[in-house]
ChimeraX commands (.cxc) that place a marker at each C-alpha (Angstrom):
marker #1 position 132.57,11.44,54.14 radius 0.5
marker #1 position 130.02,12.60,51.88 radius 0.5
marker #1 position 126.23,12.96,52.40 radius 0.5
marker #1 position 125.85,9.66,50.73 radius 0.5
marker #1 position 128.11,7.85,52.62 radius 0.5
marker #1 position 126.67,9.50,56.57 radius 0.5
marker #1 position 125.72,7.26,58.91 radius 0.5
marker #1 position 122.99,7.83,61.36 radius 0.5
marker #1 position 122.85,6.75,64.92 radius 0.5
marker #1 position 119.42,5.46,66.06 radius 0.5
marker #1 position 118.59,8.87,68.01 radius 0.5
marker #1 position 119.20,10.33,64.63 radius 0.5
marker #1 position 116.84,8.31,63.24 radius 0.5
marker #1 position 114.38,8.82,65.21 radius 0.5
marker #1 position 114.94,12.58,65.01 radius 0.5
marker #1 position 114.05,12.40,61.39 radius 0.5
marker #1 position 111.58,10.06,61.14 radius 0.5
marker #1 position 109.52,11.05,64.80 radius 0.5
marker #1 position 109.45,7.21,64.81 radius 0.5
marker #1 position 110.61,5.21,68.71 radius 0.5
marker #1 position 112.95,2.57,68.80 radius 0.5
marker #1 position 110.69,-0.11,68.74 radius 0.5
marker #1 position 108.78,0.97,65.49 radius 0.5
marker #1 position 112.02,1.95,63.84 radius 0.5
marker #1 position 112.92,-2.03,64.80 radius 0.5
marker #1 position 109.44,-3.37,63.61 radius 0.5
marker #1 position 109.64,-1.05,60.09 radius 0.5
marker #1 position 113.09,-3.44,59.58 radius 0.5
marker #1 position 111.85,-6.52,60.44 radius 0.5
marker #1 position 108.46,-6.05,57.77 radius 0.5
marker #1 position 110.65,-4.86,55.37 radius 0.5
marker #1 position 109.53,-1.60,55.17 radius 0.5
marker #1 position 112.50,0.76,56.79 radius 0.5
marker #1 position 115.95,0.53,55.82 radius 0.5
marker #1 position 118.14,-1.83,57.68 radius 0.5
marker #1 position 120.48,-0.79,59.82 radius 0.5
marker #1 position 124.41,-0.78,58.55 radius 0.5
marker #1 position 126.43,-2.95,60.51 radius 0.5
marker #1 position 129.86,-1.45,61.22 radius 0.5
marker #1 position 132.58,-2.31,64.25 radius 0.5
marker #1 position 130.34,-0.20,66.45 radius 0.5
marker #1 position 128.68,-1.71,68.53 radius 0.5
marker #1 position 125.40,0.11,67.71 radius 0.5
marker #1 position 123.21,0.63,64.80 radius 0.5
marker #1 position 123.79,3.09,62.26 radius 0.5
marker #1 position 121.75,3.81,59.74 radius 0.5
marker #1 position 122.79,5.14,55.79 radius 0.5
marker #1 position 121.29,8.83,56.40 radius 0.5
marker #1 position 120.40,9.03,52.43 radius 0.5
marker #1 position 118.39,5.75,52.86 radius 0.5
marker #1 position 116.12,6.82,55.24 radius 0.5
marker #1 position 116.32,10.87,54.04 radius 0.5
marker #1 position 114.55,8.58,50.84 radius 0.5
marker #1 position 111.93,6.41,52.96 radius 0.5
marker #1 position 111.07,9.85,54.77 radius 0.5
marker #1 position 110.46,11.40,51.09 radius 0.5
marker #1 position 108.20,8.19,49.88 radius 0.5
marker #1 position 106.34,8.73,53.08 radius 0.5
marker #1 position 105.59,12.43,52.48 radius 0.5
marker #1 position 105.06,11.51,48.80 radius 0.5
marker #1 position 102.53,8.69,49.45 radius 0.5
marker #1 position 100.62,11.22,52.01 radius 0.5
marker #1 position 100.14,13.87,49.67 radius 0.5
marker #1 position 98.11,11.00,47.02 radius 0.5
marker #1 position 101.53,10.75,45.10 radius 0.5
marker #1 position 101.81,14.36,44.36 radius 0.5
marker #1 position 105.25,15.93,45.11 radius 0.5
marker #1 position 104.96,19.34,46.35 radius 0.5
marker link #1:1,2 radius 0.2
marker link #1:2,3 radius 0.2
marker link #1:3,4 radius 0.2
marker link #1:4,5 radius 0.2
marker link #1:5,6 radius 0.2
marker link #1:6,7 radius 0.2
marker link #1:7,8 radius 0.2
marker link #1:8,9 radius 0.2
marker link #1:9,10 radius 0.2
marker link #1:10,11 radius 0.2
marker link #1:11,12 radius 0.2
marker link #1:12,13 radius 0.2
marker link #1:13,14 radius 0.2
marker link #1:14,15 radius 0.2
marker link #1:15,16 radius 0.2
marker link #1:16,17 radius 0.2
marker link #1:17,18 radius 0.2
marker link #1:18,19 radius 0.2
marker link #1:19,20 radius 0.2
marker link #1:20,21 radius 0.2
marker link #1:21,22 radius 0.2
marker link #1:22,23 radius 0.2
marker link #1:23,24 radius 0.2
marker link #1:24,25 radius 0.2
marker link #1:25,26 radius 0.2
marker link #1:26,27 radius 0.2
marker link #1:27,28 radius 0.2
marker link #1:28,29 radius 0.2
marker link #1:29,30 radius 0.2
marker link #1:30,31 radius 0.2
marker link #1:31,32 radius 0.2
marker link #1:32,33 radius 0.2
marker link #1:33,34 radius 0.2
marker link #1:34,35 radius 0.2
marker link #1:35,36 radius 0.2
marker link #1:36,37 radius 0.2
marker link #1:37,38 radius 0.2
marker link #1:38,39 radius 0.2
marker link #1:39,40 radius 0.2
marker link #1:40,41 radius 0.2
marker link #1:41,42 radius 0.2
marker link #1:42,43 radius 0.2
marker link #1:43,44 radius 0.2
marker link #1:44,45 radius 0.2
marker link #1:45,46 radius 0.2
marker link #1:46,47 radius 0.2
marker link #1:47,48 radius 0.2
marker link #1:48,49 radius 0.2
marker link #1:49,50 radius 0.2
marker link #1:50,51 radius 0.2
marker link #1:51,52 radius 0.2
marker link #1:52,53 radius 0.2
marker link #1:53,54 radius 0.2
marker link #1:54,55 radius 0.2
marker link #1:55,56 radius 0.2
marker link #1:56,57 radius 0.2
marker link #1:57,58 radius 0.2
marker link #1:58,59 radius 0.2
marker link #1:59,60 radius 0.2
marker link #1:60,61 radius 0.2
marker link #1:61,62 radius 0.2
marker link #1:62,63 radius 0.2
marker link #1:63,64 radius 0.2
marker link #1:64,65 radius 0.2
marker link #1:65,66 radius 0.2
marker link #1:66,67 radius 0.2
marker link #1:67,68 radius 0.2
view
């Protein structure tokens, strides 16, 4: 599996983001996070290049647009 393709669990997520469950869950539901991936697990996993992305906008939008 490439980097692409790696799925994150939701303690993942939240490692990367510093974000808790339930703002992870309320990003979703606005629209504004990446939805999780549904796979046979029962838990959500999330496409680690999606939200390696939302983490850069973030960053990007903090610094007034200006990429370091």
């Amino acid at each position: 599996m490439n980097a692409q393709q790696e799925l994150l669990s939701l303690r993942g997520v939240q490692a990367m983001t510093d974000l808790d469950s339930a703002g992870i869950f309320r990003l979703v539901r606005l629209g504004d996070f990446p939805a999780p991936v549904r796979t046979d697990r029962c838990a959500p996993t999330w496409n680690a290049s999606e939200v390696s992305d939302w983490v850069q906008r973030r960053i990007t939008a903090e610094r007034g647009g200006k990429i370091a």
